[in-house]
Each structure stands twice: as C-alpha cells, then as structure tokens.
N, C-alpha and C positions, 0 to 999 in steps of 0.2 A: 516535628518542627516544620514550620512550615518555608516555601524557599525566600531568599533573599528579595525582595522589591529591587529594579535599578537602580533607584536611587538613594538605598539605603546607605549607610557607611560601614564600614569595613567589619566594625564591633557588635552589626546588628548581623553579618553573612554567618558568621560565626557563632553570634550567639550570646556571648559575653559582654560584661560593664566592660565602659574604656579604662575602667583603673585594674581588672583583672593583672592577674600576675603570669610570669613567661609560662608556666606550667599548667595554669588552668586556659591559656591560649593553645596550649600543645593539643592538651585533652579535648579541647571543644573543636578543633579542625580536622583530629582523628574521625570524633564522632561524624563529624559535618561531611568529609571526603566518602566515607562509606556512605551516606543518606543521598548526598548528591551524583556519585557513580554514575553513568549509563546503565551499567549490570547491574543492578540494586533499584530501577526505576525513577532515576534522576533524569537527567537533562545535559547536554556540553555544555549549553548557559551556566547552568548551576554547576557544574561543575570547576568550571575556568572559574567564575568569581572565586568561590571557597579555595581553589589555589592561590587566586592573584592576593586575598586577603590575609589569608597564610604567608607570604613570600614576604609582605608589609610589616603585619604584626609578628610575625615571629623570629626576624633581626632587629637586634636592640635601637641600631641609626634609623635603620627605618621608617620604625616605627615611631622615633621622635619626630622623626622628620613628618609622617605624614600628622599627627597629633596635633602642631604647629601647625598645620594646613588645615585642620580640619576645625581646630579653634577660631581659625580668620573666617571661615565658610560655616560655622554656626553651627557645627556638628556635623552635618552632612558631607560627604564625600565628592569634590569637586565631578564636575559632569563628564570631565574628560581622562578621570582618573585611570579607567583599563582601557590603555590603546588597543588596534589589533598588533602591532609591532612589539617587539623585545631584544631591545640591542644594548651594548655593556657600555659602560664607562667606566672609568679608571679603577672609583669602589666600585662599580658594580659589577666588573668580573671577578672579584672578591667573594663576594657577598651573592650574587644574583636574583638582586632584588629592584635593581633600577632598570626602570623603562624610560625612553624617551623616542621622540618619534623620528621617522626616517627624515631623509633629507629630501625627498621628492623628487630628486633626478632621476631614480628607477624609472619613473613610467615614464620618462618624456624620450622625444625620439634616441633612435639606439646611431649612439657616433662610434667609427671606425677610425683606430690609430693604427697604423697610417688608413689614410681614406681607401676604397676598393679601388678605387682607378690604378694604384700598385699591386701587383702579381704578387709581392713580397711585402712582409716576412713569411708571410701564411698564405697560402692556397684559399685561394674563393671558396672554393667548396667546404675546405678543414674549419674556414674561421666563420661560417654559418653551423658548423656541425654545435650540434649541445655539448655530447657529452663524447666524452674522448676517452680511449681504453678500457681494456675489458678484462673479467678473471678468466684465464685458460681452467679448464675444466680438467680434471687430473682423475687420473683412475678410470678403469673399464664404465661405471656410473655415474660421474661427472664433478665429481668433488666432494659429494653429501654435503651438509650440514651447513659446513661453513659458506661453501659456494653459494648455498640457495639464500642464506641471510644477506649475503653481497650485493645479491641480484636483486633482493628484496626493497633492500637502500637504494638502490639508485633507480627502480623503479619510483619507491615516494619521494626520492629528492627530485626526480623528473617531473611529480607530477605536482608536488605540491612549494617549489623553490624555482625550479629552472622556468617555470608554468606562470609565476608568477613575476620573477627578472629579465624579461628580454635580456638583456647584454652579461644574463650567470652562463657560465663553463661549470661543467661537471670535469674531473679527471681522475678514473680509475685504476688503482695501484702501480703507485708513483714512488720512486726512486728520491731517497733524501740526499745521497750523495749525487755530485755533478758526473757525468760521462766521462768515460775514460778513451784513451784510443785504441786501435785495439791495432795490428802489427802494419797494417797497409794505411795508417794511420786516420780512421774512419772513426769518430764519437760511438761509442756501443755505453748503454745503459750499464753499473755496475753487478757483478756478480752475486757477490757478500753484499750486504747491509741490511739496514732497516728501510721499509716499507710504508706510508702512509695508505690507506684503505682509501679513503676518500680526499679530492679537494676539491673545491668550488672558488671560482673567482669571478668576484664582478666590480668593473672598474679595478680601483687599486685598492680591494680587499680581497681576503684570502681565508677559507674557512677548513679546516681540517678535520673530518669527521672519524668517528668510528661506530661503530652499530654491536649490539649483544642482545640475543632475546634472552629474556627471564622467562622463566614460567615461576610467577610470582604477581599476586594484585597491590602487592606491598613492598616496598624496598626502601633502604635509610641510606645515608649518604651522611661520613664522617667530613670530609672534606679532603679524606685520602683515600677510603675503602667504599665500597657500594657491597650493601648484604640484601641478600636475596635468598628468599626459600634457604632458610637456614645455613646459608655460607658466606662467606666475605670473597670478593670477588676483585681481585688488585686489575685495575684499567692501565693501559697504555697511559707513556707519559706523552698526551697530544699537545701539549703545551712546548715540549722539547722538539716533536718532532714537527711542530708548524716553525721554531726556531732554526733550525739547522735546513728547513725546504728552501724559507724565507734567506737564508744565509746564502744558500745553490743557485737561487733565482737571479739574487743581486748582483754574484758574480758573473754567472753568464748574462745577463742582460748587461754589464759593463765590457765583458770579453768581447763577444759577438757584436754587441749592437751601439756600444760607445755611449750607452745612455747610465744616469744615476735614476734607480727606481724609488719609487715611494709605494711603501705596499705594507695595509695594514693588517697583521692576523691575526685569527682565532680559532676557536676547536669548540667543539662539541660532541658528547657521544649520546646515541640513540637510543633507547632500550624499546625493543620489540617483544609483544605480547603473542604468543602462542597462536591466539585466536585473530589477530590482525587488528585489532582494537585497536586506535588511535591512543586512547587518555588511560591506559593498564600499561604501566603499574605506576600506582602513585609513589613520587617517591621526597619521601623526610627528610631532609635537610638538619641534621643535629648538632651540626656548627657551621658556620664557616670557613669556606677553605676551596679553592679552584672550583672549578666552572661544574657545577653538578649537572649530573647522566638526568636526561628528562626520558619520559616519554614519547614514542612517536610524534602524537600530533603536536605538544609542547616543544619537541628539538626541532621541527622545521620552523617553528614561528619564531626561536630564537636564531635560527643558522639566517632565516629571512633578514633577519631584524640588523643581525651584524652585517650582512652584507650590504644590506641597502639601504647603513647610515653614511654612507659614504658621496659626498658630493660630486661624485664620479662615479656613477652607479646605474647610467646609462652609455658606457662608456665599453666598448671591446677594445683590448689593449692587446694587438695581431703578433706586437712582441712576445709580450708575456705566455701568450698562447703556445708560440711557436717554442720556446724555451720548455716551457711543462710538458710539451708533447714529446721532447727529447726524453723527459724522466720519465715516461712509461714505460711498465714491464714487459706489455701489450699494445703496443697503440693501435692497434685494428679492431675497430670495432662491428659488433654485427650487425 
C-alpha cells in the first residue's frame, strides 16, 4: 500500500471506506502501523499520520466529530488538521484524542515573577538553572537499571521540551508531601512518602511524568493497564500524585509567600524503547480511560503541548520555583 498523500483524509491513511466499521478500522491501522514503522521501512511522516488517523477514527466522538468536518470540507481532511502540538481538554484527557493549538506565549520573550532586579524568592543563578535535582546514585555501581532510565528522561525532556520552552523547569524526584521541621526548627524534605519521578513547569502549568522502557514494538492500553511483551504492567497513579504536589504547592505558596496560586496539571508517562527509538513501541488504545503511556517521541509532543497551552507560558514564576525546590530529594544538581 502505498503511503498516505497530505492531503488525503484520514479514511484514505488508513485505507478504509468512511462507513467501515470500529473493527475493521482496528484491523487496517494494525496493518498500517507495521508498514509505516521506521524499523519496517516507513517514514516519522507516515508514521505520525497513521497514528493521528488512528487517534480520530478510532474513538467513537471523534470520529463523528471529524466526519461532520470532513463533510463541510468535501471529504478531504481540513489543511490544518495534524498540528505539531497535543494538549488535553477536558474530553480530551479522557479520551486522548483532541489537539488544539498552543497559546503562543511560549516563544515570546521569557517574563520573571518577581522581575531579577529582586535577589528573592530565588537566586539569579537557581532561577536561570533548567533543570533542578538529581537521582543520588545507590550501590557500589550506581543504581543499575532504574537510575540509567531516569537519566535517560531528563536527558530527552532537556532536549526535546525544556529546548523547546524557554520559561520550562525540569524537577527531579520531588516530595508530594510539604517540609516538615526538623528539631532546630529548619523545613527538611519528608522521610516516608511517595515521590514523583519527574515535574516540569512552565508559567502556571504543571506536568508530572514518569518514564518505563518496554522492550516490546507493540503495547495496548486498557485505560487502567498497559501490557507489554506478554504481561500487564499497573502504572503509577500520576494523576493522584500531580493532585496531592498541586495541593503541597498551594499551601506553601499561601504560607510563605501570602499569594493564591493558579496552576494547572497533568501527567504523562513515557515508554522507552530498548534501542532509543523515538516512535517504539506503538501503543493501542482499547478503550478509553486516563491519559495513555505513549511513546518517547509522541510523550514530549504531548508533555510540550500541555505545557504550552497556557497563556502564561512564557512566564518564570521565581515563587513556584523556590517552593518545588524545597520538595527535592536532591536538590544539587550536577
């Protein structure tokens, strides 16, 4: 089969009449995913379409919704249909199937709250720094496994989110619960808890990541479980623990700094391919149900996308900063 034209519509990426049924839409995007691959002699172009066409056609609102759009436009697929952006709305972090575009304050110049001409909240140097806190390295060989995946992540959120947000913070394993005192009465991070792996903030958004390599080119996604290489795989709940950061933040930023914040979040988790491959492992979607685990290159375009629908998304917020740097496990970074 040959690949998709630009301007084809969604039912030609695929292969299928527009009155096909959910299952022979399943069938022809399995086949289509494998032909378009990288590793199989495909393309990213052809690849990413036969995803974004997938994502359309194979939720039921969706895909009425884009049908009614594609009937006003004569069949064909409106010209601006695949942004490079992917950010949620209300269904669409449901479902994860709505795109819409950024807000466009990312690129314009990057404003400081408070301005640098104050020393405070944050240190000149802390609130130019990217990325904040680090995994301590454990054992005689430095953590194996889990450690190198960690390092793995915020090397490509470095390079392919922070690279691309002037005013994103990276923040490396962070503390859900607030600071305790400790006997000379000094804020010390808690002992006991749960941990967030990742958080990124830019303006008044907030992204909570977490990262697992498969070694798997295939994976399905119930909308609770992720299976891979033959096993069911239960994820963090990052949806509770962006809830309970978001809860930490609010109060200290009223404690300390007498302000009410506005801060919007969300999660995503990563799945890393063995070989470094960007777009491995593709992964099924067989219902609906929380924010499904993408692949590398598709979980920065979304973590992008969340971040930088925010119309404050050229914006460093010296508070918020100073606050999350409290919640590291680590805050030294190398």
């Amino acid at each position: 089969m040959s690949s998709p034209s630009p301007d084809s519509d969604l039912y030609a990426v695929l292969g299928v009449a527009p009155d096909a049924d959910p299952a022979a839409i399943r069938t022809a995007y399995r086949r289509r995913a494998r032909e378009a691959h990288p590793d199989r002699g495909g393309t990213d172009e052809q690849f990413q379409r036969v995803q974004h066409a997938w994502e359309i056609l194979g939720t039921a609102e969706a895909r009425a919704d884009y049908d009614r759009r594609r009937g006003r436009a004569g069949g064909a697929e409106p010209a601006d249909e695949t942004p490079s952006w992917t950010a949620p709305t209300a269904a669409g972090a449901a479902r994860g199937a709505e795109r819409t575009a950024p807000s466009g304050a990312a690129h314009r110049a990057v404003v400081y709250e408070p301005e640098l001409s104050s020393p405070q909240p944050l240190s000149l140097p802390l609130t130019s720094q990217k990325v904040h806190g680090e995994f301590a390295s454990r054992g005689l060989f430095g953590g194996g496994r889990a450690l190198r995946r960690r390092r793995r992540t915020v090397e490509l959120l470095e390079r392919q989110v922070l690279a691309e947000l002037p005013a994103a913070r990276l923040f490396n394993d962070v503390h859900l619960l607030p600071p305790r005192p400790d006997r000379r009465g000094r804020a010390r991070p808690p002992k006991q808890g749960e941990r967030a792996e990742h958080v990124l903030v830019c303006g008044d958004a907030m992204v909570v990541v977490f990262s697992l390599e498969v070694p798997a080119s295939v994976a399905s996604w119930d909308g609770a479980t992720l299976r891979a290489a033959g096993r069911a795989i239960t994820l963090p709940d990052l949806a509770g623990q962006a809830a309970q950061l978001q809860e930490t933040l609010f109060r200290r930023l009223a404690d300390e700094h007498g302000r009410r914040a506005e801060l919007t979040v969300g999660h995503q988790v990563i799945l890393h391919s063995p070989d470094g491959g960007l777009l491995s492992p593709v992964v099924e979607t067989l219902r609906p149900g929380g924010r499904a685990p993408l692949a590398a290159g598709r979980a920065v375009r979304a973590i992008t996308g969340q971040l930088a629908i925010s119309s404050r998304a050229n914006v460093v917020d010296r508070a918020l900063l100073s606050v999350l740097r409290g919640q590291l496990a680590s805050p030294v970074t190398g």
